[in-house]
Each structure stands twice: as C-alpha cells, then as structure tokens.
C-alpha positions, 0 to 999 in steps of 0.5 A: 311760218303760218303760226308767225303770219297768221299772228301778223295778220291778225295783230297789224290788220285784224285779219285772217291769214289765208293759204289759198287752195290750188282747186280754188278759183282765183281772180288776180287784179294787179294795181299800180302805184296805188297810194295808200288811201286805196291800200287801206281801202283795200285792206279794209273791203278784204276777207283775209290777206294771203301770200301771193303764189308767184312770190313764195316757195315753201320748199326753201321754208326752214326754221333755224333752232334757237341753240345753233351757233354755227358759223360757215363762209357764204360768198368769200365772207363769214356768215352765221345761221340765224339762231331762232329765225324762220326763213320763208323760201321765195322762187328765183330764177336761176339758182346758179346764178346766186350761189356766190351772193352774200346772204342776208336777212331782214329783220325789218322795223315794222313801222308801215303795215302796208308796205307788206301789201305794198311790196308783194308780200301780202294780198288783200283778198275777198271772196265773191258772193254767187261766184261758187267761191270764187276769190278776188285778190289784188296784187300792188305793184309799184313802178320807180 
C-alpha cells in the first residue's frame, strides 16, 4: 500500500508520500469548501502529502494475491475476492453494524487529482521551520 501512494504521489502531484511518525508534533488546519484554486495552492506550498490518522487503519491493509479465484456470499449477494488489488483498511464505528452490508470496491477513473485531497484521503503537508519539526497538515472538508 505504501509502494502504490508513494508511485501516486510522486506521479499525480510530484511529490513525496509521507507516514507522519506518532512522536512527531502535528498541526492540523481544517478548510471548508475550498475551491480548487486553493487546493492546487495547497498542494503546490506543501512538503509531502500523508494520509490523514482519522481515516486509515492499517489493521484492515490486505493485498489480495494475483491467482485467488474465490467466490463467497457477502450481505445475501455473491461476491468475488478482488484478485490482484490492495485493500486500505479505513476506521468505522461499529463493525456490527455493517456486517450484512454489501461490499464493494472502487477503482475509480483518476481523472480529478484533488479529489483525492478534496476527499480526505490525502493531506498536503509543510514542515515548519524553527518549530523543532513541527508539521502543518491541512485537512479539506466539504459540506453539501
């Protein structure tokens, strides 16, 4: 999963993909409804672009092999295991609750860069000079 953002990164925005160390200080600035002028702003003043702590957790990561043909019953409808993807685990509240959910997997076109910051998945970062280290991330949000 760090291979594929780190390509990501690198390849959509040139930049570096960063895990953001828990005994580093972070600074998290949260912008609403930002257009995409100051998105572009943000990604082009950023150091690196890391996933956002709330969202992600690695204990759900799995990468499924190439040659798994596999075919279970997932919410009352068949579901086959996506052979060759890489699964990012995201944190939810109560897993109970979703146990008979479909599942479903999104291989998006990537046609809108920023909808990757837009969205939550990714968050430009700086790292502040004279602060020790510390590192600004900015987290944008939007409102419908």
């Amino acid at each position: 999963f760090h291979d594929m953002l780190t390509r990501l990164c690198h390849t959509a925005f040139n930049k570096s993909f960063g895990v953001l160390s828990p005994d580093i200080p972070v600074r998290i600035s949260t912008v609403k409804d930002a257009t995409e002028s100051e998105i572009d702003q943000d990604l082009l003043q950023s150091d690196l672009l890391v996933l956002d702590p709330d969202v992600f957790d690695p204990v759900g990561d799995k990468t499924f092999p190439s040659d798994t043909q596999k075919k279970i019953m997932r919410g009352g409808e068949p579901y086959f295991v996506p052979s060759g993807w890489t699964r990012a685990g995201m944190r939810i509240g109560d897993l109970e609750k979703s146990k008979g959910w479909y599942v479903a997997f999104d291989g998006a076109r990537f046609d809108n860069r920023n909808s990757l910051v837009r969205n939550g998945l990714l968050l430009p970062a700086r790292i502040l000079v004279g602060t020790g280290g510390e590192v600004l991330v900015r987290r944008h949000v939007r409102f419908v």
